[in-house]
N, C-alpha and C positions, 0 to 999 in steps of 0.2 A: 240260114245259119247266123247266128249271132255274134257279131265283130267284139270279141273282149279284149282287144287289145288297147292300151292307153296309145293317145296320138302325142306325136313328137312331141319335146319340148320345144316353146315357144322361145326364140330368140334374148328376150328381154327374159324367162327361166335360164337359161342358157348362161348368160352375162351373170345374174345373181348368184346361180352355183360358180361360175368361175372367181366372183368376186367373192365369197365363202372359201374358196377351197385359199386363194391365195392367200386370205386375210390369217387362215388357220396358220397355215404355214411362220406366217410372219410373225404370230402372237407365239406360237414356240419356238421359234430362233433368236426370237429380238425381247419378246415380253410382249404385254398389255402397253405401257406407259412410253417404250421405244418406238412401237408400231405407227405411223401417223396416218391421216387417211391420205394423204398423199402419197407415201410409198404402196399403198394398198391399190391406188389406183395407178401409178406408176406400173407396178409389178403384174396388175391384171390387163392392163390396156385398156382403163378406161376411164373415159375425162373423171375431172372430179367431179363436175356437177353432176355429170351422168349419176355416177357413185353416191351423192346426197340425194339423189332422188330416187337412188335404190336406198338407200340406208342413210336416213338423215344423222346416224350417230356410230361410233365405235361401238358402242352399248347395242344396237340394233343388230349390227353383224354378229355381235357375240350371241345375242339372243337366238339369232340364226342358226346359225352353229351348232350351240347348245340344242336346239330342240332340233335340230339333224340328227348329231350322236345321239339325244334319249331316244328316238324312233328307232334308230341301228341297233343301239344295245339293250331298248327294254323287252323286244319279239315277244310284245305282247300278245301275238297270235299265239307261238309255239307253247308260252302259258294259260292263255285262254281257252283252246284247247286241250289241253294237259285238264286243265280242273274242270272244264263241262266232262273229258271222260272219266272224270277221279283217276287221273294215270299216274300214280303216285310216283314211277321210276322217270316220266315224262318230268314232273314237279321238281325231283330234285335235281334233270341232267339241268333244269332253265334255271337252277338256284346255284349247280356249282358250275357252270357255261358262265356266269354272271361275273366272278370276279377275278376270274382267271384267264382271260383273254389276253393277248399281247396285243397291246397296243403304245410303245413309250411315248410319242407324240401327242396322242391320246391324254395319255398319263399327265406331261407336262403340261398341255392346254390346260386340264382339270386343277392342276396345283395353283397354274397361273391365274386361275379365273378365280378358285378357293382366295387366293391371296388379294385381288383386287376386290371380293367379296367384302373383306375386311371393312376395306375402303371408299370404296361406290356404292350407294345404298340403289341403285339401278340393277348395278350384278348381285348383289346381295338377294335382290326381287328374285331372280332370274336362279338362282344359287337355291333359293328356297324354294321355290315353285321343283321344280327338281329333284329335290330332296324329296318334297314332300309326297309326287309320285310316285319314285322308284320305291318308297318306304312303302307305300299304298301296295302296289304289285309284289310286295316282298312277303308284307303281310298276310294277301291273298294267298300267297303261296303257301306260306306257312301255316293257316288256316286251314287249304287242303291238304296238304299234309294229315292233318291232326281230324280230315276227319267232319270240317264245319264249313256251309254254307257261309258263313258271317264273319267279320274279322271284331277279334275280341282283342281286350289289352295285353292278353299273354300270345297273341300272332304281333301286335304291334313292339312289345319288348324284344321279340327276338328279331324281326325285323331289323330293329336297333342297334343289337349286337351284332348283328352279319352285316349293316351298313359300316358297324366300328371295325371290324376286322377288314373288312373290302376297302376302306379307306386307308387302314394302316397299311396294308397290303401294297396300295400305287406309293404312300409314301416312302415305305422302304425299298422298294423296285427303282423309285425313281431317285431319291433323295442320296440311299447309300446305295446303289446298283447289288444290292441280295436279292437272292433269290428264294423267297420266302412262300413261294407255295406250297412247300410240305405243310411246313406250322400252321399255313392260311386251311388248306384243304384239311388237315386236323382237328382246326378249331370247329369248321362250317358241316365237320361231319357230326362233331358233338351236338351243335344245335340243331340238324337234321335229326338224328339220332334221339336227342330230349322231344321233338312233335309228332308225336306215335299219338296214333290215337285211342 
């Protein structure tokens, strides 16, 4: 029989997610530019040097991070499957599961990182890399949707607008605490609704 089990994490994994999970924390309570890597290593229990040689940068951890939640919230399986079986009901629960998720901490790391994006041409990298996936996988979706093997400029336009509403979306939840998912889930039903195929 076939052992498919993944083996433990390894110690020095161990320390990296703990130095991730805490850094997160601190980047939404304090900000980007409050957070130091010393409180980061303070707060996780681990030297700094330790810390620089898991993460020689702030910029690193965020990277970290960032490509933790896109793995969490892009479930590119539950869509990749969806569109190998043309599951059209499957396509749209992975297109409105997408931006309606609670998560506020979530929400404000995004805003925070959005914000230093401005700033940092490092998180900017890292902002757009990002970007330019989730848009890839939205397109695809929309694409099956409609019907096509291919993603064309009319799966990438709407992609676009359902990144613009998903964005306004954490901004109003976070910014003015509304609760804007009827409007949200109104608009995402229109552009569901327009990729008929």
């Amino acid at each position: 029989m076939l052992n498919t089990q993944c083996p433990p994490p390894t110690r020095a994994e161990l320390r990296r997610h703990n130095i991730k999970e805490v850094a997160r924390r601190l980047f939404v309570e304090n900000g980007f530019h409050a957070t130091g890597i010393a409180a980061i290593a303070k707060e996780s229990g681990v030297a700094v040097q330790q810390l620089y040689r898991d993460f020689p940068s702030k910029e690193d951890i965020i990277a970290a991070i960032v490509a933790a939640d896109c793995e969490r919230f892009a479930d590119q399986k539950t869509l990749n499957r969806a569109l190998a079986t043309k599951d059209r009901d499957g396509i749209i629960a992975w297109l409105v599961g997408t931006p309606s998720r609670k998560d506020e901490a979530g929400d404000r790391l995004f805003l925070e990182i959005a914000a230093e994006a401005a700033r940092n041409d490092r998180i900017r990298a890292i902002f757009l890399d990002v970007r330019e996936r989730a848009s890839e996988n939205i397109s695809r979706a929309f694409a099956g949707l409609m019907g096509s093997d291919s993603v064309k400029s009319e799966h990438y336009t709407l992609a676009q607008a359902f990144m613009v509403i998903s964005l306004g979306s954490v901004c109003a939840r976070t910014l003015h605490q509304e609760n804007v998912k009827p409007a949200s889930d109104k608009l995402i039903a229109c552009l569901i609704d327009g990729a008929r195929p």
